[in-house]
MIKOLVO-67460 format. One line per field, with one value per residue (C-alpha): residue number from 1; residue in one letter; x, y, z. Coordinates in Angstrom, 1 decimal, padded with zeros to 4 digits. Layout:
% residues N
seq = (NUM:...)
type = (A:...)
X = (X:...)
Y = (Y:...)
Z = (Z:...)
//
This chain:
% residues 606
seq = (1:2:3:4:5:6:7:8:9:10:11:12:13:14:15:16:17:18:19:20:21:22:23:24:25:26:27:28:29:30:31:32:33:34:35:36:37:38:39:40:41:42:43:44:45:46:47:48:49:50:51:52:53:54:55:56:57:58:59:60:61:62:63:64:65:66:67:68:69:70:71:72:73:74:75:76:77:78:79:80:81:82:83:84:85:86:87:88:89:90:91:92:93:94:95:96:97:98:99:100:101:102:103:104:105:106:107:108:109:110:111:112:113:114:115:116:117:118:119:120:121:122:123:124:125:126:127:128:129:130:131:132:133:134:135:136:137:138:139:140:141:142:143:144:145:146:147:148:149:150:151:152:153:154:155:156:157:158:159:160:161:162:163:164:165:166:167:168:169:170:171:172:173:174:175:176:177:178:179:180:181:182:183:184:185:186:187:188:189:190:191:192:193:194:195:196:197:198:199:200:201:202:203:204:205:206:207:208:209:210:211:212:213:214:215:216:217:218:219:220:221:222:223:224:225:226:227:228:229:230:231:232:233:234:235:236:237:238:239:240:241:242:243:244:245:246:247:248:249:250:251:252:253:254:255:256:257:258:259:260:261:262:263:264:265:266:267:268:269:270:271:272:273:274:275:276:277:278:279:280:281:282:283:284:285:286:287:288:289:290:291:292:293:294:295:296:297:298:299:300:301:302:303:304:305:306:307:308:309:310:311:312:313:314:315:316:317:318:319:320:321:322:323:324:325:326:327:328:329:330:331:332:333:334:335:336:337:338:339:340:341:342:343:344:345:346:347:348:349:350:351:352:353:354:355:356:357:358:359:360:361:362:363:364:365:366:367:368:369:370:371:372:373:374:375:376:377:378:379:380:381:382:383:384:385:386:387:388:389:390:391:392:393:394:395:396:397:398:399:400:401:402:403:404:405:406:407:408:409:410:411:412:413:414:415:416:417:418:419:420:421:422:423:424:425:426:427:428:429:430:431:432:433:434:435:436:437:438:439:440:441:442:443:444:445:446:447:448:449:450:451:452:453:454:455:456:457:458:459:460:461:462:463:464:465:466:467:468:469:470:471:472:473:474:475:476:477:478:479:480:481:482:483:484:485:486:487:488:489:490:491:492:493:494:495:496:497:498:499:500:501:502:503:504:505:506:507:508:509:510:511:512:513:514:515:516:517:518:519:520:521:522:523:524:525:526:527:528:529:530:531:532:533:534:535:536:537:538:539:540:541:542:543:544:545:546:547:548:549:550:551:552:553:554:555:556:557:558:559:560:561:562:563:564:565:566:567:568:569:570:571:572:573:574:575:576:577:578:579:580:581:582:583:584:585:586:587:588:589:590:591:592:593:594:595:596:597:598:599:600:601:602:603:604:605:606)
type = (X:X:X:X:X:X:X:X:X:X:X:X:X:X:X:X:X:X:X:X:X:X:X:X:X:X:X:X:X:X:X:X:X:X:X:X:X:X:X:X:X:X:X:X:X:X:X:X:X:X:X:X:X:X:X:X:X:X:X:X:X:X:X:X:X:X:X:X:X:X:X:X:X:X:X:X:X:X:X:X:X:X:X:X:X:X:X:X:X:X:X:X:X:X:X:X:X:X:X:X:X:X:X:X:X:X:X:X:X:X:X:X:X:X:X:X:X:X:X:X:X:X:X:X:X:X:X:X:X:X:X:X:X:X:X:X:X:X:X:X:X:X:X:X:X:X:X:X:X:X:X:X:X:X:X:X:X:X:X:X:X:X:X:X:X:X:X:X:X:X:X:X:X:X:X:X:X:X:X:X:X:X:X:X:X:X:X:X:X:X:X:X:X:X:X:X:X:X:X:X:X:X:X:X:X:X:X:X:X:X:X:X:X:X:X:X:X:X:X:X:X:X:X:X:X:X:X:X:X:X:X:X:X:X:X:X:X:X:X:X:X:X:X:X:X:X:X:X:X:X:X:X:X:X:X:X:X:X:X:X:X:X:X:X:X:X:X:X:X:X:X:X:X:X:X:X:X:X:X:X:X:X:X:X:X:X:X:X:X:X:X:X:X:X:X:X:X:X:X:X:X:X:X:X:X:X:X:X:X:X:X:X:X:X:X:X:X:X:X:X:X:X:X:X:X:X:X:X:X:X:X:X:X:X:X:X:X:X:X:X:X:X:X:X:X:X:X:X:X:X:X:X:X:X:X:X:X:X:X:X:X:X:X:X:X:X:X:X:X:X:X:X:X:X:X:X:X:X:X:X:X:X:X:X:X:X:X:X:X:X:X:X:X:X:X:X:X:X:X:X:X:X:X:X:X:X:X:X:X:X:X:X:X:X:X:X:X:X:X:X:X:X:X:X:X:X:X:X:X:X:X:X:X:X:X:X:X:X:X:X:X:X:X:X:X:X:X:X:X:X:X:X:X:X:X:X:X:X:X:X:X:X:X:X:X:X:X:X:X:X:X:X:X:X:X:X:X:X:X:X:X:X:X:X:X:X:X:X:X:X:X:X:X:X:X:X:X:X:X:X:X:X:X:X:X:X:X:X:X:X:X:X:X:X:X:X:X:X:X:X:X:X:X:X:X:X:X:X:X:X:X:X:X:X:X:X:X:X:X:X:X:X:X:X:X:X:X:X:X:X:X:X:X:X:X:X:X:X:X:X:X:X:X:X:X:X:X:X:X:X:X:X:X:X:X:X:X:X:X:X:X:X:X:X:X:X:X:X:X:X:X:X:X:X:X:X:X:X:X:X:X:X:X:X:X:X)
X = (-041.2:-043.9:-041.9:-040.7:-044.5:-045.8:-042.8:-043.9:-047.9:-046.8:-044.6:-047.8:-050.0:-047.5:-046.7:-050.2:-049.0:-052.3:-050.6:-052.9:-050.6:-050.5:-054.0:-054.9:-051.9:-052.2:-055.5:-055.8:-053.0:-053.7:-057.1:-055.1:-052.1:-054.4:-056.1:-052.2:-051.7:-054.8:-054.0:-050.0:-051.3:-053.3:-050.1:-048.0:-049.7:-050.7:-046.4:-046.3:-048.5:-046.9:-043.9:-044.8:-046.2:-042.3:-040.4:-042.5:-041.4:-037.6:-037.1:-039.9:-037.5:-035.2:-038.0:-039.0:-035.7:-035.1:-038.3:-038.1:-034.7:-036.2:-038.9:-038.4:-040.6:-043.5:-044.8:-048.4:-048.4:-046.3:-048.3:-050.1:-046.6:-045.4:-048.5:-047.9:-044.7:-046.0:-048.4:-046.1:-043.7:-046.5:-047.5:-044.0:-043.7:-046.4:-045.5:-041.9:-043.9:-046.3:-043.6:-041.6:-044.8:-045.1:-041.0:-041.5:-045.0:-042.2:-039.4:-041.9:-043.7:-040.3:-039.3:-042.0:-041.8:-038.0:-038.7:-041.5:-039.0:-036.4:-038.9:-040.3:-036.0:-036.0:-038.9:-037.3:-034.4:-035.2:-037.8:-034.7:-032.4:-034.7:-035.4:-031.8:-031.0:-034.0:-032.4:-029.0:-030.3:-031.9:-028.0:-026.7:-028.6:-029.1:-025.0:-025.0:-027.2:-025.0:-021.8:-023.6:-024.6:-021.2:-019.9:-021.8:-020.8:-016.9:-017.3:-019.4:-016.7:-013.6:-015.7:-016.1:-012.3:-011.6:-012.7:-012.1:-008.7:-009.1:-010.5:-007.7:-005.2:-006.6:-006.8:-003.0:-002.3:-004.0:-002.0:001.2:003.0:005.7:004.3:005.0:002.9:000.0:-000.1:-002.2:-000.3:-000.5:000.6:003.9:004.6:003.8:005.8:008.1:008.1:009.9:009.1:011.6:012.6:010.8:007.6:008.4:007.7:004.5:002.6:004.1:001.5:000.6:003.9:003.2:000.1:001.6:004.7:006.1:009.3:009.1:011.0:009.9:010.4:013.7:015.3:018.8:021.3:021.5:024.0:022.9:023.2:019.1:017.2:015.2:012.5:013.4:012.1:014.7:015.0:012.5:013.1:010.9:010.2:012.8:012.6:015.7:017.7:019.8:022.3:024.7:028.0:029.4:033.3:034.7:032.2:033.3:033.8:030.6:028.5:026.2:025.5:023.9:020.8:018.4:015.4:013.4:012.6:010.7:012.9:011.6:014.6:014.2:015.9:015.9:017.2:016.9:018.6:021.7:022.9:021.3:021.6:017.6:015.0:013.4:012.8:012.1:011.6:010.2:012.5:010.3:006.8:008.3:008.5:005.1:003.8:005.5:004.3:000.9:000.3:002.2:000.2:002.1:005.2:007.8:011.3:013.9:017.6:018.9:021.6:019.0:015.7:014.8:010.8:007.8:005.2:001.9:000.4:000.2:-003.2:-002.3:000.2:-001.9:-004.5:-002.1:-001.2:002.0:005.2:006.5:009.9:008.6:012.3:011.5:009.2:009.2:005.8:008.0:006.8:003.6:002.8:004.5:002.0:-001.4:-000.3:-000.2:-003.0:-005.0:-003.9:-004.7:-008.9:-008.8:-007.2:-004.5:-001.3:001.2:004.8:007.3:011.0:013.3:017.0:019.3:022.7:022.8:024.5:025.1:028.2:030.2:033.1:032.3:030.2:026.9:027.2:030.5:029.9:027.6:027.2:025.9:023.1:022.2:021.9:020.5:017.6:016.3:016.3:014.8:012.1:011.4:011.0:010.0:010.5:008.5:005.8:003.6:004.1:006.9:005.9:006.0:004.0:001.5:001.1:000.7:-002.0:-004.1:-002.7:-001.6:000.2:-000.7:002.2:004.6:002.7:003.5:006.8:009.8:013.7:016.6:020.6:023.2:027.0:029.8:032.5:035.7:039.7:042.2:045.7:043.8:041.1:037.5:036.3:032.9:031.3:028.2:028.2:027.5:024.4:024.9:022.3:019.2:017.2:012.8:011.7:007.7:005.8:008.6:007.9:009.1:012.6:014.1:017.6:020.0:021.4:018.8:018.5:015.9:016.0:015.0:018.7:018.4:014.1:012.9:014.7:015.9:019.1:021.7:021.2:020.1:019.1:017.9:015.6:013.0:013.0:009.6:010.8:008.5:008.9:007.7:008.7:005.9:006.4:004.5:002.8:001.0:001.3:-000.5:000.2:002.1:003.5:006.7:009.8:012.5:014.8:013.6:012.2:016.3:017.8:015.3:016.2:020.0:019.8:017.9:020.0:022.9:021.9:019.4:022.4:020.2:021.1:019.6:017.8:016.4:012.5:011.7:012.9:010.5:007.5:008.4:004.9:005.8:005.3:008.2:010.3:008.9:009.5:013.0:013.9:012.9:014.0:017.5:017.9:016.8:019.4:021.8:021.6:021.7:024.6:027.2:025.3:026.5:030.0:031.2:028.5:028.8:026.5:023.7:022.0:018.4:019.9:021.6:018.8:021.2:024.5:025.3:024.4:026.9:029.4:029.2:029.7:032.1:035.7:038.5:041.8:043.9:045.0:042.7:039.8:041.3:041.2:037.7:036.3:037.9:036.2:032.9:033.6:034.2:031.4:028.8:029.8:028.9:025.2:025.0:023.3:023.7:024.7:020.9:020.1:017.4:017.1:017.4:014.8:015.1:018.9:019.3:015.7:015.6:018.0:017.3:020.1:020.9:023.6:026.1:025.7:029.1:030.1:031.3:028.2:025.9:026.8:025.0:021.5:020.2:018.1:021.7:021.6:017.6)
Y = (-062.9:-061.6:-058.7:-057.4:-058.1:-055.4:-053.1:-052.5:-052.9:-049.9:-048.3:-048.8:-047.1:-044.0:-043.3:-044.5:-046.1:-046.8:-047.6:-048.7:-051.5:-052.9:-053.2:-056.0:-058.4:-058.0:-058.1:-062.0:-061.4:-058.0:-059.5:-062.2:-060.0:-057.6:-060.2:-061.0:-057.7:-056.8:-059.9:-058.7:-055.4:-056.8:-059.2:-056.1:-053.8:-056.9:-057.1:-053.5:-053.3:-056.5:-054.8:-051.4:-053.6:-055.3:-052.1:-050.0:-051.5:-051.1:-047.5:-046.0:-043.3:-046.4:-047.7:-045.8:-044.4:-048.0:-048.0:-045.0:-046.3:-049.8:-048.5:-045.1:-045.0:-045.9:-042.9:-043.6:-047.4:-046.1:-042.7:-044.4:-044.7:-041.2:-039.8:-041.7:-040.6:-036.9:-037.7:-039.0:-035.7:-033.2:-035.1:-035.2:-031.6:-030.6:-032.4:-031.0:-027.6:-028.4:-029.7:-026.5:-024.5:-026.5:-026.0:-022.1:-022.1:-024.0:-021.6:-018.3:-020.1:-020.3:-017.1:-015.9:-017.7:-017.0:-013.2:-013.1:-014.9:-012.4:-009.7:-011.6:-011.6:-007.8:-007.1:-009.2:-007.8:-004.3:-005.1:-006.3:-003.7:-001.0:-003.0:-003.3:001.2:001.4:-000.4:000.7:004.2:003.4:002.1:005.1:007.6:005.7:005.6:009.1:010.1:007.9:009.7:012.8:012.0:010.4:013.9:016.2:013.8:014.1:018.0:018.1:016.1:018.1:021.3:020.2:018.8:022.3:023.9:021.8:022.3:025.7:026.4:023.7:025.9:029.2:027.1:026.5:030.0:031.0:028.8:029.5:032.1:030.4:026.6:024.4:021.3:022.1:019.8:019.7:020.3:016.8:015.4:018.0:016.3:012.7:012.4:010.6:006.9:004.3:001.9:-000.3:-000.2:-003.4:-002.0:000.8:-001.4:-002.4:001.0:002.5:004.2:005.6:007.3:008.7:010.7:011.6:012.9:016.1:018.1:019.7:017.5:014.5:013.9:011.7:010.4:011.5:010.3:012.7:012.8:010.4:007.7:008.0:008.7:011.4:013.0:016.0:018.0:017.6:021.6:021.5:022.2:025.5:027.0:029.5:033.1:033.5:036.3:034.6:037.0:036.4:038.6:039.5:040.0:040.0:040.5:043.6:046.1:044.9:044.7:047.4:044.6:041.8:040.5:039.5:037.0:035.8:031.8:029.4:026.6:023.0:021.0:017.1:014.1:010.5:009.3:006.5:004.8:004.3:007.9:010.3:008.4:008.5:005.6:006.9:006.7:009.6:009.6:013.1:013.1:010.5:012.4:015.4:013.8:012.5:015.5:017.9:014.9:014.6:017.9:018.9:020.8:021.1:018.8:017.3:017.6:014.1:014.0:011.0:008.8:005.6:005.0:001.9:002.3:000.5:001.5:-000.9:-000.8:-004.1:-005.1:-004.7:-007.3:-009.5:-008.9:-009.8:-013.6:-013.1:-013.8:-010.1:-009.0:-008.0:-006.0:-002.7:-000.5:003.0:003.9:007.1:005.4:005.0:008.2:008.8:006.7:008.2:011.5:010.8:008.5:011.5:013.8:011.4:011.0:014.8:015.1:018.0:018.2:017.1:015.9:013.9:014.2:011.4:012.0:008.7:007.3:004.9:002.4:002.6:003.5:000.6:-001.0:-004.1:-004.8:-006.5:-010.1:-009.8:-008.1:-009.9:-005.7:-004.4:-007.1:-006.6:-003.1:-003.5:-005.9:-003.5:-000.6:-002.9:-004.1:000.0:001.4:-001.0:-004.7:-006.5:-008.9:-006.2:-004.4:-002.0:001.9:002.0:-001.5:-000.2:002.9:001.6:-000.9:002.7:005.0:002.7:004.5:007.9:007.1:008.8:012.1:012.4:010.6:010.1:008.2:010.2:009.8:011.5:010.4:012.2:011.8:012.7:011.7:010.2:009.9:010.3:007.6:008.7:007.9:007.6:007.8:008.1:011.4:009.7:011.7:012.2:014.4:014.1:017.0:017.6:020.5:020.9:023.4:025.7:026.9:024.6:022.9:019.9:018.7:017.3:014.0:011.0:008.9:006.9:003.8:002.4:003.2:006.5:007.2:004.6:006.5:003.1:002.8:005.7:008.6:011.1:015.7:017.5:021.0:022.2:025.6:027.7:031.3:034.0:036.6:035.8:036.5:037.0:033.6:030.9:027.1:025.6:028.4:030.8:033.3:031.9:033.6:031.4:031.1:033.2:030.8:027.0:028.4:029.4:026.2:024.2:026.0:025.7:022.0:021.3:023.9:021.9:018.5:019.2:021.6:024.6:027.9:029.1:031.8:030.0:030.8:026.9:026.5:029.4:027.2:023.3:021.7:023.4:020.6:021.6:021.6:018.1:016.2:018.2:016.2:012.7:013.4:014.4:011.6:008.8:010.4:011.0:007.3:006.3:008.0:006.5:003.4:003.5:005.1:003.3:000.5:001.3:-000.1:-000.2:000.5:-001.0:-004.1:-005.9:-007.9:-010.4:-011.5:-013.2:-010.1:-007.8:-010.3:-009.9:-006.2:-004.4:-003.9:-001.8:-004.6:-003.4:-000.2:-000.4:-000.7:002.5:004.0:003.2:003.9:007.5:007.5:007.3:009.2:012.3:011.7:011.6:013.3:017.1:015.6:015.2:017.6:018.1:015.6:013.6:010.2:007.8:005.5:002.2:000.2:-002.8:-003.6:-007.1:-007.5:-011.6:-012.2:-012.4:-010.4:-011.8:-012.0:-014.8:-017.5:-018.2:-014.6:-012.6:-010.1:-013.5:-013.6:-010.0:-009.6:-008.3:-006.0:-003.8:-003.2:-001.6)
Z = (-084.6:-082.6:-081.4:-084.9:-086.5:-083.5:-084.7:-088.1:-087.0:-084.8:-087.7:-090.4:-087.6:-086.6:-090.6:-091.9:-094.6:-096.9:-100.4:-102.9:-104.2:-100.9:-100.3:-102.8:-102.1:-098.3:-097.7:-096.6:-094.7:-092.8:-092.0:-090.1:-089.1:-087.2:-085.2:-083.9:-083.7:-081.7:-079.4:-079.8:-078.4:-075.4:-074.6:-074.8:-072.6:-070.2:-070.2:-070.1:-066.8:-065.1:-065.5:-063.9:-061.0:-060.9:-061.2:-059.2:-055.8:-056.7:-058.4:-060.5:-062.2:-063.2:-064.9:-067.5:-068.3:-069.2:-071.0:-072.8:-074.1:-075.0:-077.3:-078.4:-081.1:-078.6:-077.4:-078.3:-076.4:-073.5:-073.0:-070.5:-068.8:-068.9:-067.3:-064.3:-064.5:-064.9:-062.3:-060.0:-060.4:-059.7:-056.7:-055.4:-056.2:-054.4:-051.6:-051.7:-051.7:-048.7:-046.9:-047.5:-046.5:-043.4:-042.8:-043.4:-040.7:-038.2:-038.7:-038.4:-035.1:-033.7:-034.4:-032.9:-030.2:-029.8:-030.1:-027.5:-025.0:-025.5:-025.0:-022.1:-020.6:-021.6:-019.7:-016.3:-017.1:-017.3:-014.0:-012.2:-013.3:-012.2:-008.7:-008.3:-009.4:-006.7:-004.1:-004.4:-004.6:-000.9:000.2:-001.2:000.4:003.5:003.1:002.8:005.7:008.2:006.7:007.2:010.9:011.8:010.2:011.9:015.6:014.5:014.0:017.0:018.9:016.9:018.4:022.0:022.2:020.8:023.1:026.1:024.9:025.0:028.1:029.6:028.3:030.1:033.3:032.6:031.8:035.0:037.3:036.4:034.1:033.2:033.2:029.9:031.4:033.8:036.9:039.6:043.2:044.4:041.1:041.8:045.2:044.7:041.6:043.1:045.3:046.8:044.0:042.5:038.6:037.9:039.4:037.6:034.2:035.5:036.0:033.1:031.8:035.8:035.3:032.7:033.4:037.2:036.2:037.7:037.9:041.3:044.0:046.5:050.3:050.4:052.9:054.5:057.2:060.0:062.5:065.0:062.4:062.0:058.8:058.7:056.0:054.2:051.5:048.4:046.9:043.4:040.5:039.3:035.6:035.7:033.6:032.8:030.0:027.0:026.2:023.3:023.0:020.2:020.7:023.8:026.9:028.1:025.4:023.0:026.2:024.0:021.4:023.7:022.7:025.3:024.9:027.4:028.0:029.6:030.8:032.3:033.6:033.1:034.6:034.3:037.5:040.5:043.3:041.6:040.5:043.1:046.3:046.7:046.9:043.7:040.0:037.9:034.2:033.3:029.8:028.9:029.7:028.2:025.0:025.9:026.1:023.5:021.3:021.9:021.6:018.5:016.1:013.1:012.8:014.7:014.3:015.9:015.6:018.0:018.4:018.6:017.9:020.4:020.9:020.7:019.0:020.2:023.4:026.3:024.8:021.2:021.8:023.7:021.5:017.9:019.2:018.1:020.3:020.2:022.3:025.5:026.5:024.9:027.5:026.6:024.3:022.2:019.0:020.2:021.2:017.7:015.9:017.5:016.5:013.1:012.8:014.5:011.9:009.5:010.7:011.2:007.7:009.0:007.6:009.8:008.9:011.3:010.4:012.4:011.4:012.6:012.5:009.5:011.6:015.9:016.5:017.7:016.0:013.1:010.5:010.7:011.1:012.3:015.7:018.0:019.4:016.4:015.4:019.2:018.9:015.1:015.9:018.2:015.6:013.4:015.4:016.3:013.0:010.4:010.8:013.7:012.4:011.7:014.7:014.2:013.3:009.8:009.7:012.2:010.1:006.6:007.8:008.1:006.0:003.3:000.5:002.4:004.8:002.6:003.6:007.0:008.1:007.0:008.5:006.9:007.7:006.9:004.6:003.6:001.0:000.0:-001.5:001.1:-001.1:-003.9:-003.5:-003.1:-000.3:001.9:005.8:007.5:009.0:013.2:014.6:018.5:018.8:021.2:019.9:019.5:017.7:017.9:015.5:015.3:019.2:021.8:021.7:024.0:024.2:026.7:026.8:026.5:023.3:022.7:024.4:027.3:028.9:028.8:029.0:031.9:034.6:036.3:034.3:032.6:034.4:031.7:032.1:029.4:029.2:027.5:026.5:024.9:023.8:025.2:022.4:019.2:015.3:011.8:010.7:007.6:008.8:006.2:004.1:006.3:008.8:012.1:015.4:015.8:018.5:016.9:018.4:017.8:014.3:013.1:014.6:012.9:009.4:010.1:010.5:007.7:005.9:006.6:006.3:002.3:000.8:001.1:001.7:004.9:003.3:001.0:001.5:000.9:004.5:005.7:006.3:007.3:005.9:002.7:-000.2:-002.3:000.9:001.8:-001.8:-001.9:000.6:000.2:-003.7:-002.2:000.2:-002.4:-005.3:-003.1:-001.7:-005.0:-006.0:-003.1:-003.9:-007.7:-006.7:-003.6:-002.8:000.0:003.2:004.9:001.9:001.0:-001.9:000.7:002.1:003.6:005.0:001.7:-000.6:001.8:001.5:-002.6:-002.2:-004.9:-002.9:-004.0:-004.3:-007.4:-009.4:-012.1:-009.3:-008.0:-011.1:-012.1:-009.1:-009.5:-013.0:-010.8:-008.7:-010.7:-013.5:-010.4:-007.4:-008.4:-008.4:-004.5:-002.7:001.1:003.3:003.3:002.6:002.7:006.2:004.5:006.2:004.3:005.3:006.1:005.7:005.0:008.1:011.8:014.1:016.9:019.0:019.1:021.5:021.9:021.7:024.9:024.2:025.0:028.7:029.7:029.3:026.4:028.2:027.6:024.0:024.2)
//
């Protein structure tokens, strides 16, 4: 009742309702009405403010959506209300904005902050790089000063060797003529001794610097039974005339040719074949020496290649447990030579032309005589726990190795009834060409049979023409030996498919002449490998791959082969191929124990 009285009190106050008809009949009762409603109205807002105290601690904004829904019409009584409510929002808006302010201060402090830190790394950063430029500047040209120094001490050194070298080689002109190797006097008479072979092994290197070629004192049985000393005749550099007939001797006796030579005979000799308490192995210091001091190239052909190629303390020095049958030091002397044309920078080539295979009868891993013989090659040239030649080499030259030696061999092919066919062409040779001057041949291979002197009784001769021919080494002018220069070009003439004219042949450290023949040698091995698969050949790495190889059993493998055969064949050039140095790689040759090989030493097959 009290609640609908305030509504129209409220409704005669908002519309102010003062008709005149009213007035007189509701006088009494206004006078009393509006003393309710003035004590309605203080119970109202009394109610009103108790229940903003309520709602306040729950959710003002609840509140007077609730009581703007209630009473509508009241916008006078709750006016009181929505200022609050106004109030309430401005404070919380500037708040919001003061604490956005506050937020925005932050975030500019730390960016400020952040940016001098970054300047402050810049700043180190650019300190440290500069430190850093500074000091490896210092290195560099401190660096560059020692490489200049240890320059100007190899040139000095390169200089003085020069001309020691030089003056050495006046001495040696002086003392003899005719003289390939200058020795001393004594060193010509005590060449020779009474020492055994196995002492022999021991002063090795003594040996070598003390060779001579000029006789001993030897013993011979007289006739009263007694020994006596006697001077053996020597052996003397010899001028001798070549003459070469044309037709028969006496009627084209106007058409010899005459050339004069210097001639140094060589032996490898003992007890055994001359009947004398002696051991001689000046083969082996000829190829010592013609090594050593080759200047431009050298030129092998042999029937073995059985060498070592590390010296007594390099093997005690590697810890490893190396064979210790192989004495003579060919490969060695090999090796220094190129490595010393390597620190000098020269260009200086090494051609070593082999059998593929020794020539005895079987096939690998059938013939206890072939591994024997095969390990030892192996072990020479490229497969020795890091100690063969090649593996020496490449741990100084690297990738340069390419440049300055290379293994080639020699195959043939052709049609027996028809079928193609293919062979390694057997290289018996024992031939050293040096810088297109000095030549040595005769009958030694490389092994320790035929160098040591203690064993196979071996004679070869070195032979320097006197008369020179207008020649090209290096591509520049060169005073070369008519003689060594034309057998030299015939071989490799022969063996690359060049014509003998051919100016590519002219000059032997010519580039073109050099990849000609390693590009030869690895197509033409590549042909007979896709023709005939044929072996040794570098993709049989062991036993079981040879064992796998392609065989010719029926017609229609006849056929096809032929097919091959006459699509590829007109490709081959000369009779070169590459030395395949990884043959039977992953396999360790030796010979059978219960073989009839295993009951000789295998000192035999080195």
């Amino acid at each position: 009742m009290n609640n609908d009285t305030n509504v129209n009190s409220v409704d005669n106050v908002m519309n102010g309702d003062n008709n005149e008809e009213n007035k007189e009949e509701n006088k009494n009762d206004n006078k009393e009405e509006n003393k309710n409603d003035n004590n309605n109205l203080i119970s109202i807002e009394n109610m009103i403010i108790c229940k903003d105290n309520d709602e306040n601690k729950n959710d003002k904004k609840e509140e007077d959506n609730k009581e703007d829904d209630d009473n509508g019409k009241g916008f006078f009584i709750f006016g009181r209300h929505k200022s609050k409510k106004e109030k309430r929002e401005k404070e919380e808006k500037r708040e919001k904005e003061k604490r956005e302010k506050e937020e925005k201060k932050e975030r500019e402090r730390k960016e400020k902050e952040e940016k001098k830190e970054r300047e402050r790394k810049e700043k180190e950063e650019k300190k440290e790089r500069e430190k850093k430029e500074k000091e490896e500047k210092k290195e560099r040209e401190r660096k560059e000063k020692e490489e200049k120094k240890e320059r100007e001490k190899k040139e000095r050194e390169k200089k003085e060797k020069k001309e020691k070298k030089e003056k050495e080689e006046k001495e040696e002109k002086k003392e003899s003529k005719f003289s390939i190797f200058s020795m001393e006097p004594e060193e010509k008479e005590n060449f020779y001794s009474k020492e055994s072979d196995d002492v022999f092994n021991k002063k090795h290197d003594e040996y070598k610097k003390q060779f001579s070629l000029f006789g001993s004192k030897a013993k011979s049985k007289g006739k009263n039974g007694e020994y006596k000393r006697q001077q053996t005749n020597k052996f003397k550099l010899m001028k001798i005339k070549q003459k070469m007939f044309f037709g028969d001797e006496e009627e084209q006796k106007d058409q010899t040719v005459t050339k004069d030579f210097n001639i140094q005979a060589l032996r490898s000799v003992s007890r055994w074949s001359i009947g004398k308490n002696t051991t001689e192995c000046s083969i082996l210091a000829g190829y010592f020496k013609l090594i050593d001091n080759a200047k431009h190239y050298i030129y092998i052909e042999n029937q073995f290649f059985i060498t070592k190629s590390f010296s007594e303390d390099e093997r005690k020095n590697s810890g490893l447990k190396l064979d210790k049958l192989v004495q003579n030091e060919i490969g060695l002397h090999i090796r220094s030579r190129i490595e010393r044309a390597y620190e000098e920078k020269s260009n200086f080539k090494v051609f070593i032309c082999i059998p593929l295979l020794p020539g005895f009868s079987g096939t690998p891993g059938e013939s206890s005589t072939m591994d024997g013989v095969l390990k030892h090659h192996f072990q020479s040239i490229a497969h020795n726990k890091g100690m063969s030649l090649l593996e020496q080499l490449r741990k100084k030259l690297g990738d340069d190795l390419d440049k300055y030696i290379y293994f080639f061999s020699l195959r043939n092919h052709g049609k027996i009834k028809g079928v193609p066919v293919t062979e390694l062409i057997y290289i018996h040779s024992k031939l050293l060409i040096v810088d297109d001057e000095k030549v040595l041949m005769g009958s030694a291979n490389i092994n320790d049979r035929s160098m040591t002197g203690s064993r196979d009784s071996e004679f070869a001769v070195i032979m320097e023409e006197q008369s020179k021919i207008n020649s090209m080494m290096d591509n520049k002018e060169y005073m070369a030996s008519d003689y060594a220069k034309s057998l030299r070009k015939q071989l490799m003439s022969e063996h690359m498919g060049f014509n003998i004219d051919d100016k590519i042949l002219d000059d032997p450290l010519n580039p073109e002449l050099w990849d000609a023949m390693r590009s030869r040698a690895k197509s033409n091995a590549g042909i007979y490998r896709d023709v005939f698969d044929c072996f040794p050949d570098n993709k049989f790495k062991t036993f079981k791959d040879l064992s796998k190889r392609k065989i010719i059993k029926t017609d229609e493998d006849k056929e096809e082969l032929k097919r091959l055969y006459e699509s590829r064949i007109h490709e081959i050039q000369g009779h070169i191929v590459e030395y395949p140095t990884d043959f039977l790689e992953n396999e360790e040759l030796n010979i059978d124990f219960f073989s009839k090989e295993n009951l000789i030493p295998e000192k035999n097959f080195t």
